[in-house]
C-alpha positions, 0 to 999 in steps of 0.5 A, a space after each residue: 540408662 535410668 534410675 527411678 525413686 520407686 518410693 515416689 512412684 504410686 501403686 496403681 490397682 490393678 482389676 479384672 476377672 479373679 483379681 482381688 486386692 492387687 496394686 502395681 507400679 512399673 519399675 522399669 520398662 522398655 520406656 526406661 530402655 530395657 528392650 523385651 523386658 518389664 519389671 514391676 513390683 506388686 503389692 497384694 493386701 491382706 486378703 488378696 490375690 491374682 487370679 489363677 491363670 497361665 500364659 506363653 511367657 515366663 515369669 521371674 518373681 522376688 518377694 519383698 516384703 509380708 508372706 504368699 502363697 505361690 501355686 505353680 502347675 497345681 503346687 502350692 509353695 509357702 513364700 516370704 520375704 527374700 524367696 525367690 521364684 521361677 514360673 515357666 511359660 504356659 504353666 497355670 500359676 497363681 500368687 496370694 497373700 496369705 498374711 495378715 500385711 501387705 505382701 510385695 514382690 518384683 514381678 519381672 515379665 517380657 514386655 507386653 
């Protein structure tokens, strides 16, 4: 069991080929006791994204907080504040802030 204060946990940025403006923090992780699985919570500043890309796991995704774009297999759907999303194992995917604000949401993943 864990409890977390994720307001005292730090974003940290988050590099590499494609990624622009991106932090993250763990949210809770196989450490915390939850065996297979990470929940993390990204935050994408204006302007930024992750890069378009696809794996073989899935992806479950919450938005909390600003306005994005997420592309899913060539499609691009408007999300916002209380959107929810499912991304299938290897389908090409890609996510964007596409407001002028932060744009945050909980990104739930089997552990790497």
């Amino acid at each position: 069991m864990a409890v977390i204060d994720l307001t005292k946990v730090p974003f940290k940025p988050v590099s590499g080929p494609g990624v622009e403006n991106a932090s993250m923090k763990m949210a809770v992780s196989p450490a915390d006791g939850w065996q297979g699985w990470a929940m993390r919570v990204f935050e994408l500043a204006p302007g930024g994204k992750a890069p378009a890309h696809e794996h073989p796991w899935p992806h479950i995704n919450y938005f909390l907080e600003g306005e994005g774009t997420v592309m899913i297999g060539g499609v691009d759907y408007e999300v916002a504040a209380g959107f929810s999303g499912y991304i299938p194992a290897n389908t090409y995917h890609q996510i964007k802030n596409r407001g002028d604000k932060p744009f945050k949401f909980i990104c739930i993943v089997p552990e790497d």
